[in-house]
C-alpha positions in Angstrom: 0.0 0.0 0.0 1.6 3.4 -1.0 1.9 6.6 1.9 -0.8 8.1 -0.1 -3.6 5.0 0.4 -2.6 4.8 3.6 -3.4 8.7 4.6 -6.4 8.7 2.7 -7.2 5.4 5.3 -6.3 7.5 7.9 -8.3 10.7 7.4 -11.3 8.5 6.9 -10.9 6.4 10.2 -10.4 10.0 11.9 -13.3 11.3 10.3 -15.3 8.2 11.2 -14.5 9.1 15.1 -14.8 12.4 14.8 -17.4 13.2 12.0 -16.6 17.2 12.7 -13.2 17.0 11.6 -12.4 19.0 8.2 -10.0 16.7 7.0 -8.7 19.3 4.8 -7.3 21.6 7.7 -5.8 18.6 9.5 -2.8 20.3 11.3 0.1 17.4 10.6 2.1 18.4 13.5 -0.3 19.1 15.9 -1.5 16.5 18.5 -4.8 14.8 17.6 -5.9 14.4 20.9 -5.8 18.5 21.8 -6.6 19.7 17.9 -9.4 17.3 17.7 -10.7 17.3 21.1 -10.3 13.7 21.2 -10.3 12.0 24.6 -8.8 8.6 25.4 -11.8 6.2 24.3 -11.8 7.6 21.2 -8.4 7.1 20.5 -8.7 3.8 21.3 -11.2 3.4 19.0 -9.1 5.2 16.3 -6.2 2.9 16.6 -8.3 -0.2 16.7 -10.2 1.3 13.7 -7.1 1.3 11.8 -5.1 -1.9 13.0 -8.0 -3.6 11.7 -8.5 -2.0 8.2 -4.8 -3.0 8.0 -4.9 -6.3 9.7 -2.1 -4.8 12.1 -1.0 -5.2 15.5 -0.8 -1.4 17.2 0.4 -2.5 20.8 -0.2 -0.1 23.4 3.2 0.5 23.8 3.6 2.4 20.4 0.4 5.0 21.5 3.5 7.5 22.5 4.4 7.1 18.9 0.8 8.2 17.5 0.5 11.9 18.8 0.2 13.6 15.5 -1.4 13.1 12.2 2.4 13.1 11.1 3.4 10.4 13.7 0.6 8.0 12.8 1.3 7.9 9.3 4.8 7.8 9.9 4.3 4.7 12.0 1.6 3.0 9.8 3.6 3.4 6.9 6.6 1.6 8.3 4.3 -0.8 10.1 3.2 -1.9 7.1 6.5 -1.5 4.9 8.1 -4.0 6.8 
């Protein structure tokens, strides 16, 4: 899957939790949690969104990885790269 498909996947899995989100004026640096107003459930439920879209374990231990839109994609695309 190229780094293109795979953002695509990811601005509709956030847009899925959090139907209010312009995808368009994502901020790629900026942490999801504070830009989006997303609390810790729906995080969760983001990261389980997308591990199974991409059949692919997210352990809990890489969440410190995931803060931005840029740090997701960074770590799904070598996730999946591997």
């Amino acid at each position: 899957m190229k780094p293109a498909e795979i953002q695509i996947a990811l601005k509709e899995e956030l847009h899925r939790i959090a139907p209010d989100i312009e995808v368009t004026e994502i901020d790629p640096a900026a942490d999801l949690r504070e830009e989006f107003d997303i609390d810790s459930i729906d995080f969760l439920t983001l990261v389980t969104a997308l591990g199974k879209r991409f059949d692919l374990a997210m352990p809990e231990a890489d969440y410190a990885h995931m803060g931005t839109f840029n740090d997701l994609l960074t770590y799904l695309v070598g996730s999946l790269h591997k």
